[in-house]
C-alpha positions as CSV (number, residue, x, y, z in Angstrom):
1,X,-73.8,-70.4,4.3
2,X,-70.7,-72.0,5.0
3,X,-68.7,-70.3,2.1
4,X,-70.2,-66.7,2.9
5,X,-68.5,-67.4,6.6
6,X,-65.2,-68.1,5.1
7,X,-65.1,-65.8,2.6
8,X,-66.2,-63.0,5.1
9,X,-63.6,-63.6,7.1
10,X,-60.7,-64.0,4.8
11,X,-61.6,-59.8,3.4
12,X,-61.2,-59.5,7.2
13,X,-58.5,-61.0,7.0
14,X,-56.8,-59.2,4.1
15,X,-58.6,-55.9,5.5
16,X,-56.5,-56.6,8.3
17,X,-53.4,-56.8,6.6
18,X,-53.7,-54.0,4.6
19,X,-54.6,-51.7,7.5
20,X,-51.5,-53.1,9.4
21,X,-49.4,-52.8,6.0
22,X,-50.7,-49.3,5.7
23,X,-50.2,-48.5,9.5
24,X,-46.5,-49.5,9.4
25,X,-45.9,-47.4,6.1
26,X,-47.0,-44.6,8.0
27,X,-45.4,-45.4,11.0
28,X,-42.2,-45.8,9.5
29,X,-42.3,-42.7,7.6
30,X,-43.4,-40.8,10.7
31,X,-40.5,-42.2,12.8
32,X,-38.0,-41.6,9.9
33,X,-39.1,-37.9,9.4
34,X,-39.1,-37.2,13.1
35,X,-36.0,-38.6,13.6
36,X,-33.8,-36.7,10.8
37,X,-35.7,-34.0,12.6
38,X,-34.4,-34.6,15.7
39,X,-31.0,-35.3,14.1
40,X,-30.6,-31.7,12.1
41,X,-32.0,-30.0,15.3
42,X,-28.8,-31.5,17.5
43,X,-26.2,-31.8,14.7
44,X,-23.2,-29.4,15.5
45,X,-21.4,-27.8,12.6
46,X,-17.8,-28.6,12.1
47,X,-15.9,-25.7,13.0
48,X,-14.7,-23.4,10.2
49,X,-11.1,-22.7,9.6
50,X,-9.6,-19.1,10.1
51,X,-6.5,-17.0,10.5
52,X,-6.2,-15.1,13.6
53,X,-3.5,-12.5,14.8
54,X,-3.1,-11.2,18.4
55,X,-4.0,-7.4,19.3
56,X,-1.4,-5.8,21.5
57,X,0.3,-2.5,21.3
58,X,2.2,-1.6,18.5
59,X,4.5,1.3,17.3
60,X,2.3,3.3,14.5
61,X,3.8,5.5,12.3
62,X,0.9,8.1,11.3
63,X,1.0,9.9,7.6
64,X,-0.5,11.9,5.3
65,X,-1.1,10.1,1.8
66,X,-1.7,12.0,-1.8
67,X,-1.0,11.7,-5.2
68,X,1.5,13.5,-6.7
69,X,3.5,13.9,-10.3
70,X,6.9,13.6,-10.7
71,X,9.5,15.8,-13.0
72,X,13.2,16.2,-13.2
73,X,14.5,18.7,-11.0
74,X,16.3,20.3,-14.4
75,X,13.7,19.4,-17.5
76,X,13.5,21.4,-20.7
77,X,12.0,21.1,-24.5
78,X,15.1,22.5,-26.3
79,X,13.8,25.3,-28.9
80,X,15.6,27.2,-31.7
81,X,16.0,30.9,-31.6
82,X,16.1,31.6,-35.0
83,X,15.1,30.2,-38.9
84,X,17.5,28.5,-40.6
85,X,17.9,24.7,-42.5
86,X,19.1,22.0,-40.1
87,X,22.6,20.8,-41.6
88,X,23.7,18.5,-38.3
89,X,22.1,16.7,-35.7
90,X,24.5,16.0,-33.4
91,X,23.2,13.7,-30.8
92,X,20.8,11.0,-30.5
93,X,17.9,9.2,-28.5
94,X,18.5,8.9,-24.8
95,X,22.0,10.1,-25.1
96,X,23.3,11.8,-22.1
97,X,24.7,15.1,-22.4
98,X,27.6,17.5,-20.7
99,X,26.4,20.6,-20.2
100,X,27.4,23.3,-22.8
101,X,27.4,20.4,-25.9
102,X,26.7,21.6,-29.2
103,X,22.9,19.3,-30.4
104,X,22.4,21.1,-33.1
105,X,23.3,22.7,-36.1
106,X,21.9,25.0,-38.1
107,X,22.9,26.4,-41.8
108,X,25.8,29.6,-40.9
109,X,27.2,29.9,-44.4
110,X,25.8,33.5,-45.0
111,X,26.4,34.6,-41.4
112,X,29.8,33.4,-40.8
113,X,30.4,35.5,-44.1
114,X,29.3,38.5,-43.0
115,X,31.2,38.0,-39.8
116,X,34.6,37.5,-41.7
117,X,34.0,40.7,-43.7
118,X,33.1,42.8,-41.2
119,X,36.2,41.6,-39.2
120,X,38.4,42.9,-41.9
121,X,36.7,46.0,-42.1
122,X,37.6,46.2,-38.0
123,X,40.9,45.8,-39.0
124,X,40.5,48.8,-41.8
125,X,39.2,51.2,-38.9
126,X,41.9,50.0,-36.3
127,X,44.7,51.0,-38.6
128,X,42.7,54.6,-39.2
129,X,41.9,55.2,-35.5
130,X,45.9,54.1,-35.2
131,X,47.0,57.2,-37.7
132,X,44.4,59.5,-36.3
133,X,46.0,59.5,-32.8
134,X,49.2,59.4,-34.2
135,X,48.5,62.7,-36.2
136,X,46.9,64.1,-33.0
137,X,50.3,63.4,-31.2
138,X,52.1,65.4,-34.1
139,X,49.1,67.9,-33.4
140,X,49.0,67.7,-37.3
141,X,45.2,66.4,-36.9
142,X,42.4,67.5,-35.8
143,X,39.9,66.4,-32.5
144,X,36.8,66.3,-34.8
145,X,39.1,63.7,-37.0
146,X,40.0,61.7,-34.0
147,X,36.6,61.9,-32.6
148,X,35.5,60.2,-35.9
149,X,38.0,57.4,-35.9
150,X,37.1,56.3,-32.9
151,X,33.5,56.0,-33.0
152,X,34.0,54.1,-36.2
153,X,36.1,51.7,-34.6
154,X,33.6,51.2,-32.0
155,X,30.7,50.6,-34.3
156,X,32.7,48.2,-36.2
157,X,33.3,46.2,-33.3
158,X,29.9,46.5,-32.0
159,X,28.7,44.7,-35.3
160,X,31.3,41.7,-35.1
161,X,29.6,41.0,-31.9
162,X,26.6,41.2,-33.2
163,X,27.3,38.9,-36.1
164,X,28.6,36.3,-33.4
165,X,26.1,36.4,-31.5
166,X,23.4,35.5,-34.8
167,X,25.7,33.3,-35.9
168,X,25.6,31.6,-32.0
169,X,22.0,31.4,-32.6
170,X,22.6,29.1,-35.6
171,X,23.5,26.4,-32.8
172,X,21.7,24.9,-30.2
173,X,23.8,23.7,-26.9
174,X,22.7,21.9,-23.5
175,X,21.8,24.5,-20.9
176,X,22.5,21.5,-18.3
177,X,23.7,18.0,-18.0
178,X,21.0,15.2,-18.7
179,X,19.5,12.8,-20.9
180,X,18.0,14.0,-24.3
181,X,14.6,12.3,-25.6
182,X,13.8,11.5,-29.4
183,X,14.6,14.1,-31.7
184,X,11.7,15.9,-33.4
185,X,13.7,17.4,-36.5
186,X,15.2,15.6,-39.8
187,X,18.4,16.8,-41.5
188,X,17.7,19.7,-44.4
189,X,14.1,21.1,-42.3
190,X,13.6,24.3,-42.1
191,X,12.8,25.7,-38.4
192,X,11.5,28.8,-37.6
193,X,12.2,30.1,-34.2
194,X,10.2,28.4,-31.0
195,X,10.7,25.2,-33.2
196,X,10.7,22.0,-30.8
197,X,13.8,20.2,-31.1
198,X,14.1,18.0,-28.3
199,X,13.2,17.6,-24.7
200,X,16.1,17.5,-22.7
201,X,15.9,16.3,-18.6
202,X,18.0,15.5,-15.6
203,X,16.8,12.3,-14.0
204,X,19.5,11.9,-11.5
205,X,17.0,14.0,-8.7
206,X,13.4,14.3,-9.5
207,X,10.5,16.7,-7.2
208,X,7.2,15.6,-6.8
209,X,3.9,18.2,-6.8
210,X,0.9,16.6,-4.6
211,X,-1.6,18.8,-3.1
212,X,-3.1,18.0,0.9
213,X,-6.0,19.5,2.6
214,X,-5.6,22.8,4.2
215,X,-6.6,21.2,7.4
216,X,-2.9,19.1,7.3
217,X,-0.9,22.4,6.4
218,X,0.2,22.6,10.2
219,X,1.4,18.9,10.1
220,X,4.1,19.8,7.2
221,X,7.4,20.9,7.7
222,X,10.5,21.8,5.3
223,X,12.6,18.8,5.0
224,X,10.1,16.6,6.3
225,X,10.6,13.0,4.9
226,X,8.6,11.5,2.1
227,X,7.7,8.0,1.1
228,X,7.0,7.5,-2.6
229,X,5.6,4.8,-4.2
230,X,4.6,3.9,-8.2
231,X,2.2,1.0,-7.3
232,X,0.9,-2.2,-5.6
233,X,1.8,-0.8,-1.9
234,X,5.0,-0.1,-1.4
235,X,7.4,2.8,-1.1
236,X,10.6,2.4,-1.7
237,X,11.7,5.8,-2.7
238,X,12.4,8.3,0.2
239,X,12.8,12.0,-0.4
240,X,12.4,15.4,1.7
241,X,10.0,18.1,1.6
242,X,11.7,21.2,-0.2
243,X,9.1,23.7,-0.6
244,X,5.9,24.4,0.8
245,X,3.2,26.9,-1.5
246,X,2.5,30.2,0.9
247,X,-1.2,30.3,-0.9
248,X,-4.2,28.0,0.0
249,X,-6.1,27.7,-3.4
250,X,-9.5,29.2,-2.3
251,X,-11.3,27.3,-4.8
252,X,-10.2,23.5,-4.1
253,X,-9.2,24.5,-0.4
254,X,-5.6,22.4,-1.0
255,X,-1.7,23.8,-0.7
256,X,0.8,22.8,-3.0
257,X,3.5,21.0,-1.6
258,X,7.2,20.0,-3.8
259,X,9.1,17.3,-2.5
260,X,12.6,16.4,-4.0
261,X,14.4,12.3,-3.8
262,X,16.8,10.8,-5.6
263,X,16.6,8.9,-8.5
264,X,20.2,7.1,-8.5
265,X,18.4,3.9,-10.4
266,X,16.5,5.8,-13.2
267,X,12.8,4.5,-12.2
268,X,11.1,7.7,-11.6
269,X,10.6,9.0,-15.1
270,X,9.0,12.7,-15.7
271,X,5.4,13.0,-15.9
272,X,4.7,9.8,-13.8
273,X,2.0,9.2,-11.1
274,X,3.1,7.9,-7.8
275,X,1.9,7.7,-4.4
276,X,3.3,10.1,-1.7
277,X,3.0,9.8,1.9
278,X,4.4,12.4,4.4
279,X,5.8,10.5,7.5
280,X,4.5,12.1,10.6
281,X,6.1,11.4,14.3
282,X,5.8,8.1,15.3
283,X,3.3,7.2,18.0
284,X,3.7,4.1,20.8
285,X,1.0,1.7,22.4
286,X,-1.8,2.0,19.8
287,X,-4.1,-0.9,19.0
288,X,-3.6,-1.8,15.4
289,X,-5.3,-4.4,12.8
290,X,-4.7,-5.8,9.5
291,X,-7.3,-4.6,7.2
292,X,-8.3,-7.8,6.3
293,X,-10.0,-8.2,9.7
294,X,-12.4,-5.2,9.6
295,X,-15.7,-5.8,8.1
296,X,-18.0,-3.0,6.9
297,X,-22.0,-3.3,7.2
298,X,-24.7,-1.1,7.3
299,X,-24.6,-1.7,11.0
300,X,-21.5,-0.2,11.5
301,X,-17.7,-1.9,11.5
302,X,-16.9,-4.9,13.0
303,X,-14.7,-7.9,14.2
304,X,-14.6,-11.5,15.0
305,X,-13.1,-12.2,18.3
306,X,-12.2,-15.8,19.1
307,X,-13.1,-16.6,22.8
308,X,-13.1,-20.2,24.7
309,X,-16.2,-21.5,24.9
310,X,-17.8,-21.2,28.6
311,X,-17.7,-23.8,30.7
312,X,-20.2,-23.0,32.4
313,X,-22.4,-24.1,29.0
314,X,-20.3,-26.6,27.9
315,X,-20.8,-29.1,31.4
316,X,-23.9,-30.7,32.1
317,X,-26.2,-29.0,35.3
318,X,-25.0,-31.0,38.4
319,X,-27.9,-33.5,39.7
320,X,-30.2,-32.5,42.9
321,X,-29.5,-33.7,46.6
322,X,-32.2,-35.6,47.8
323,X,-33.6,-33.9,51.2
324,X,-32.1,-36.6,54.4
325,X,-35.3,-37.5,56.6
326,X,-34.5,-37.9,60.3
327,X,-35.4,-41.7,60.4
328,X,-33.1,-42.5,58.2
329,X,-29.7,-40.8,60.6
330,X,-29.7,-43.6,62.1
331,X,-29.4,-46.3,59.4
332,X,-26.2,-43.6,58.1
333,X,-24.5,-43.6,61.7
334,X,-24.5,-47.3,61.0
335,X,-23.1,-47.5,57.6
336,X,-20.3,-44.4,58.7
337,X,-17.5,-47.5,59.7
338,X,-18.1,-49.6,56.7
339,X,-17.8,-46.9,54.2
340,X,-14.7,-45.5,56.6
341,X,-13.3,-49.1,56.4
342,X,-14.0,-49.1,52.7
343,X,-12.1,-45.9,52.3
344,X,-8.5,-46.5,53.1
345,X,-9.2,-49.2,50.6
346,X,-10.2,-47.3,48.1
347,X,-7.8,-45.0,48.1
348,X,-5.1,-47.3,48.2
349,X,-6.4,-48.7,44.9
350,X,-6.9,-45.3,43.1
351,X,-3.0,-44.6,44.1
352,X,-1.8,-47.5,42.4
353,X,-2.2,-46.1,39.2
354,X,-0.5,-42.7,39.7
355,X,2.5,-45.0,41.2
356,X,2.4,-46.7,38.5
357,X,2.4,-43.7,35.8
358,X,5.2,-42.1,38.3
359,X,7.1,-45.4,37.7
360,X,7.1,-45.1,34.4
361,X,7.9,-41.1,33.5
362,X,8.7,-42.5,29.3
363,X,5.2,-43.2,28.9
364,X,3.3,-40.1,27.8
365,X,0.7,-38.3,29.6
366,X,-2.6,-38.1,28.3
367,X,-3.2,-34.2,26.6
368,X,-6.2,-32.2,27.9
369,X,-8.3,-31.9,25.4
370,X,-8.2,-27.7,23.7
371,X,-11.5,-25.9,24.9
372,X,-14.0,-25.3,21.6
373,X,-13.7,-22.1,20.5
374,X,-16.5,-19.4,19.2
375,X,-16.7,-16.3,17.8
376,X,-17.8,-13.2,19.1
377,X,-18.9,-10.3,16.8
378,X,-17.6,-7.1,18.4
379,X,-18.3,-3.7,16.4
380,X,-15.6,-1.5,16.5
381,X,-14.4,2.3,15.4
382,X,-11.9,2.4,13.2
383,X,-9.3,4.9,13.2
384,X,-6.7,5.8,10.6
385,X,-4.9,3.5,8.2
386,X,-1.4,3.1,7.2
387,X,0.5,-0.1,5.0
388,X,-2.3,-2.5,4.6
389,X,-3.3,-2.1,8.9
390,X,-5.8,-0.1,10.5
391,X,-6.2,1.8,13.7
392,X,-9.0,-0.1,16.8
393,X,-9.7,3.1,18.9
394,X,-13.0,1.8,20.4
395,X,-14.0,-1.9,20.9
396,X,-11.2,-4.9,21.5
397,X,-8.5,-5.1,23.8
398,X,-5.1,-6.0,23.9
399,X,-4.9,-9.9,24.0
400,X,-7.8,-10.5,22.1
401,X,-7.4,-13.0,19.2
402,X,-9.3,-11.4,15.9
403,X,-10.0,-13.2,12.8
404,X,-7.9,-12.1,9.9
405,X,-9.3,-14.1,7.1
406,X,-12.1,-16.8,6.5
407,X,-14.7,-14.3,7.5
408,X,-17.2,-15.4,5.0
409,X,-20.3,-16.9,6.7
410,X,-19.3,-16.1,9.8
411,X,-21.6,-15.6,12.2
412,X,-21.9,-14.8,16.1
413,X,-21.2,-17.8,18.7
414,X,-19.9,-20.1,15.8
415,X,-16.8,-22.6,16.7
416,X,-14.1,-22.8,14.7
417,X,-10.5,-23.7,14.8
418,X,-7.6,-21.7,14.1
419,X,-5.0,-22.3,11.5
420,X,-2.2,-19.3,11.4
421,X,-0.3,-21.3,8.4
422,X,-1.3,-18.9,6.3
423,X,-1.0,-15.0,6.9
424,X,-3.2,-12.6,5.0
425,X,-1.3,-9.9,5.7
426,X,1.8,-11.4,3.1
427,X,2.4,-12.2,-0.3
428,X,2.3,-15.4,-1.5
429,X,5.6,-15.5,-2.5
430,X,6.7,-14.3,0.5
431,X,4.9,-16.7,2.7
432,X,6.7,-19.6,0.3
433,X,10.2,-18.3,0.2
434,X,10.2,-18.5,4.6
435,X,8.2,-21.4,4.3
């Protein structure tokens, strides 16, 4: 009976230590789950890092922008005007070329022959028109026998200039100065006429052809400046507008527009895309962004303004008055000249300090610490767009602080901390030459 006690109460016993065993194991996971709970629900985020630029009023310079192809002001393919065998060539590859030089020459044997006898037959008929009108002097001849003569010696003419001018044929000459391409002949071909011999073009000015909505015809004006560009954003070519097409093309509803610049440096080559922007007037006080800084959603466009955090959020609620019966006045009328003799002390031992910092003006003041700053998603309407910025007509204000770059994950009421090290709207070799 004895044993049955004992050994009843020790699986009590271990009972009971198993259920407090198991009791802690829960409690402890319970606690530890509630409080990384507690801890995700009042962590803070660390701020996120972006670049920022002030809005304020800016000079804008508005354009209108197209694409447009470039020749040479003076550009030719060189053709022959009539069959013959190619005996010279008398110029090469990107040679450049007075006007009026001989490039090529054709075989002339057989014309210059013809030319040389019927030169001497001129000087046959001169010597008979000579007699003819010498005789008619003497009045020994007659009219009908001068009459002759002289038509002879007309034709005969009329045929060496005819002969000169086929044997001028034979060689082709530079209508204009310039630079010659590749030639497209060899030495001993035979050309017929219209051959292609070379191309032949004056790169010193070039014109660009670009087309613009008819809607922008009243913008454009004759010698209006141009800004051309071959690629990656800027324009350093400048030209003027030197001839505007009278005819709107009804089908595509653009005008033709033909722009000349100079090409002093040789980096405008014929044939060559480029990007052409017509400088309108310039226009003061408008709100202007990089382009970096406007987002696109199917919301609509938008911005992130930083803004100081309130204070009015940021400091804790002050703490209720308590309600001051009547009975205890009195006990307060009693304690008014101890706390009134307290005071002079008081203050005497919160001036020391200051005195003390006054004293010692090398010893630097503590900083205030920088208010926390969020972000505020403002939706905006974008206006036009010119050199990597674009026009805020609707939206943001001048003074606001807009994020540039970092806007990925951004989201509204979220701190972060500015860094304007970097600047988006730069190269990177730019930004580490100044730096």
């Amino acid at each position: 009976m004895f044993k049955r006690t004992i050994q009843t109460i020790v699986i009590a016993l271990v009972l009971l230590v198993l259920a407090v065993v198991c009791g802690g194991i829960v409690g402890f996971n319970f606690l530890r789950d509630n409080g990384i709970k507690q801890y995700f629900a009042t962590m803070k985020p660390p701020a996120a890092t972006v670049s920022t630029v002030a809005v304020k009023p800016t000079e804008w310079t508005p354009g209108i922008e197209a694409i447009g192809t470039v020749s040479a002001v003076h550009g030719v393919d060189l053709t022959v005007e009539t069959a013959g065998i190619v005996r010279q060539i008398l110029f090469h590859a990107n040679q450049k070329v007075a006007d009026g030089a001989v490039l090529l020459q054709l075989d002339d044997a057989v014309e210059r022959a013809d030319l040389e006898a019927t030169k001497a037959q001129v000087a046959v008929v001169q010597t008979a028109l000579t007699r003819a009108i010498e005789l008619q002097r003497r009045g020994v001849n007659p009219e009908a026998t001068l009459d002759t003569a002289r038509a002879t010696a007309a034709a005969t003419e009329a045929q060496v200039a005819k002969l000169q001018a086929v044997l001028d044929q034979k060689r082709l000459t530079a209508p204009f100065s310039g630079t010659v391409g590749i030639p497209k002949i060899d030495l001993g071909q035979y050309l017929a006429p219209g051959t292609a011999v070379v191309t032949l073009q004056d790169l010193d000015t070039m014109r660009v052809d670009f087309s613009v909505p008819e809607q922008q015809l009243p913008l454009l004006k004759i010698d209006q400046t141009v800004r051309l560009g071959i690629g990656g954003g800027e324009m350093p070519f400048a030209g003027k507008i030197r001839g505007i097409d009278p005819k709107i093309d009804p089908a595509s509803r653009l005008v033709t527009i033909r722009a000349e610049v100079a090409n002093t440096e040789g980096k405008l080559t014929p044939g060559q895309f480029v990007q052409v922007r017509v400088e309108l007037p310039e226009e003061n006080n408008v709100l202007a962004l990089p382009q970096t800084a406007l987002t696109s959603s199917l919301y609509g466009d938008f911005v992130f303004v930083v803004r100081p955090a309130k204070a009015a959020e940021a400091a804790p609620a002050p703490a209720a008055k308590p309600e001051e019966k009547p009975a205890d006045k009195p006990a307060a009328d009693a304690a008014k000249p101890a706390a009134d003799a307290v005071k002079p002390a008081a203050e005497g031992a919160a001036a020391k300090p200051a005195d003390k910092a006054a004293a010692d003006p090398a010893k630097p003041a503590t900083e205030a610490p920088k208010p926390e700053l969020v972000l505020s998603q403002v939706f905006v309407k974008p206006g036009r767009r010119n050199n990597g910025m674009v026009e805020i007509l609707e939206g943001i204000a001048s003074g606001d602080e807009v994020v540039t770059a970092g806007q990925n994950r951004l989201y509204n009421g979220m701190s972060v901390a500015v860094d304007n090290t970097i600047d988006p709207t730069k190269s990177a070799n730019n930004q580490a030459a100044q730096q």
